[in-house]
N, C-alpha and C positions, 0 to 999 in steps of 0.2 A: 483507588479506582477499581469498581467489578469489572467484573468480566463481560462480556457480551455475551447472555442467552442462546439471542435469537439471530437469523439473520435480517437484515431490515433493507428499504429498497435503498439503491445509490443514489445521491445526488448528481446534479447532472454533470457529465466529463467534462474537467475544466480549458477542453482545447489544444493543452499540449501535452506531450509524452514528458515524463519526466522520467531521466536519464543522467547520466556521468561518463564520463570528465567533460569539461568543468563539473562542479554539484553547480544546480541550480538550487533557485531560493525564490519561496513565494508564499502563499498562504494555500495555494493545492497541496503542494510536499505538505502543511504541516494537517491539512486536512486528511492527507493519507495517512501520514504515520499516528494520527491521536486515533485512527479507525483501527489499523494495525496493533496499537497498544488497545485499543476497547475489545479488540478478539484475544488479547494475551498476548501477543509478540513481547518481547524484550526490546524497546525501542526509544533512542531520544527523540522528541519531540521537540524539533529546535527549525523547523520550517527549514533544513537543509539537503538537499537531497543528495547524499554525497556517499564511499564507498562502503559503508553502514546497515543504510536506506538500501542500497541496491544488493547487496549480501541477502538482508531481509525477505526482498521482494522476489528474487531467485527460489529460496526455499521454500514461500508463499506459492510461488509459481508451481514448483516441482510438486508439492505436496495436493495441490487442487490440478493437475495434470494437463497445467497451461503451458505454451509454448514458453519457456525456460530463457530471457534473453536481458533481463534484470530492467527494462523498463514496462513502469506503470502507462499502458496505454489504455484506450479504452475499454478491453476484455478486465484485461487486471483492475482497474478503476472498479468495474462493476463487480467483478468476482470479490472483491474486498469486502464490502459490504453483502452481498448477496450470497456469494457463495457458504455451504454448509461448514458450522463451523465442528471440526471433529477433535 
């Protein structure tokens, strides 16, 4: 898989935050983490969002200078895709 160039627009936020404990499991999680791996993260792609996914998404956070709280809400959703990738 390449890498992702460019940043391109988000699709639209699937409604709920995804977060842990429990991991939640869906086809969002797996849509976020295959965007996650199309910017270069290091990421399984297994539709689970569990203590991994939220490790990832912290660092994602910190690094684009988003509120730091390991869930994918709607900011982070959008910043995945849109945000500049450095």
């Amino acid at each position: 898989m390449t890498q992702q160039t460019a940043p391109v627009k988000a699709p639209p936020f699937p409604g709920r935050n995804l977060e842990q404990p429990p991991p939640m499991k869906g086809d969002d999680v797996r849509t976020w983490q295959a965007q996650m791996g199309n910017r270069g993260w290091t990421i399984t792609v297994d539709g689970v969002y569990g203590p991994d996914s939220e490790d990832i998404c912290r660092e994602f956070q910190q690094r684009k200078h988003l509120q730091v709280d390991g869930i994918v809400g709607p900011i982070t959703w959008k910043a995945t895709w849109e945000a500049p990738i450095d």
